[in-house]
N, C-alpha and C positions, 0 to 999 in steps of 0.2 A: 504494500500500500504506500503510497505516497500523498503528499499534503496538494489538494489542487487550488484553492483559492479561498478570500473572505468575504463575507457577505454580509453588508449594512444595509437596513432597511430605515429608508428616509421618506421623509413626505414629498421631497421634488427632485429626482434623479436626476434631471438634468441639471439642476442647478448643482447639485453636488457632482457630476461630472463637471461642468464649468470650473468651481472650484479648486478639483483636484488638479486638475488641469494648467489652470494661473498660479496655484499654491503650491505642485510638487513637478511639476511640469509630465507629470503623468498621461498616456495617449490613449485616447477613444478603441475601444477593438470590438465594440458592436453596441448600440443601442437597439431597443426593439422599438415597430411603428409606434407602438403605444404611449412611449415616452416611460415605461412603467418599470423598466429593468435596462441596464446597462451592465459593460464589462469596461475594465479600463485596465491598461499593461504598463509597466517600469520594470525592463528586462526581466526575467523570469514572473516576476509577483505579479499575479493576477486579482482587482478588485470587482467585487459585482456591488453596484447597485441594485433594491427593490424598493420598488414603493409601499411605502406601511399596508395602504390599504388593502389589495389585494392578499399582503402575506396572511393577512389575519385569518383569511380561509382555510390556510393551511397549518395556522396554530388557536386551534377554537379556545384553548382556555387564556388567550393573549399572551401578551410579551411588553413588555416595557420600552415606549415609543423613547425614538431621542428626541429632546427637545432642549431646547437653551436654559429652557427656564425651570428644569432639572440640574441635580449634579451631573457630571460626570458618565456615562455611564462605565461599567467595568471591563473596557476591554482599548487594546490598544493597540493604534498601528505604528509599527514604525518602520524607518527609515535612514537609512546612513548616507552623512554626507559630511565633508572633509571642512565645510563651514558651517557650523551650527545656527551662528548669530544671522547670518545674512536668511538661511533656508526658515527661522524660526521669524525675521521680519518682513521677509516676503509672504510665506502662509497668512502674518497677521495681516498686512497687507490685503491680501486675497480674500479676508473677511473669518479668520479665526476669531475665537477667542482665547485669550490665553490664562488659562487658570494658573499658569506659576511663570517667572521668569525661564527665560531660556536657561538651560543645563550646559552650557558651551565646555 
C-alpha cells in the first residue's frame, strides 16, 4: 500500500484552489464541471479538494466543517521550503491566517 493523497473538504473549491495556487504556487490537475471537487499537484503531493456539501452524503453522522470562525482544525499540511519567512508572507499575503508567527 502506498499513501495517495489528502483531502479537505471546503465550502468553495475553487476559491481554495485559487488560493493554493497564489499561496504555494501549487498547479490545477483537474477540476470537475461542477466546480465541486478539485485535485491540485507540487511534485509528487497530491491535494483534493471537496465541497462540504455534497461530502455530507457520504458521512450521514457529519464531520466538523472548517471555518475561520472555529479553531484550528487538527490536521496539517505541510511543506518544505529553503525560505520560510518569504513562503509564510506570501501565503498570508494570499489571504491566510496566521495563528502563530512564522517558525523560520
Amino acid at each position: 500500500m502506498k499513501f495517495s493523497h489528502t483531502s479537505l473538504f471546503v465550502k468553495d473549491v475553487l476559491q481554495a484552489v485559487a488560493f493554493y495556487e497564489k499561496a504555494f504556487g501549487m498547479k490545477k490537475r483537474f477540476i470537475h464541471e461542477s466546480g465541486q471537487f478539485a485535485e491540485m499537484q507540487m511534485g509528487e503531493a497530491v491535494l483534493h479538494f471537496a465541497a462540504s456539501e455534497p461530502v455530507k452524503a457520504n458521512l450521514p453522522q457529519g464531520f466538523q466543517e472548517n471555518n475561520l470562525s472555529n479553531k484550528p482544525a487538527g490536521i496539517e499540511c505541510c511543506f518544505e521550503t529553503d525560505d520560510v519567512a518569504t513562503a509564510f508572507s506570501t501565503a498570508v499575503e494570499a489571504g491566510a491566517t496566521a495563528y502563530a508567527p512564522s517558525q523560520s
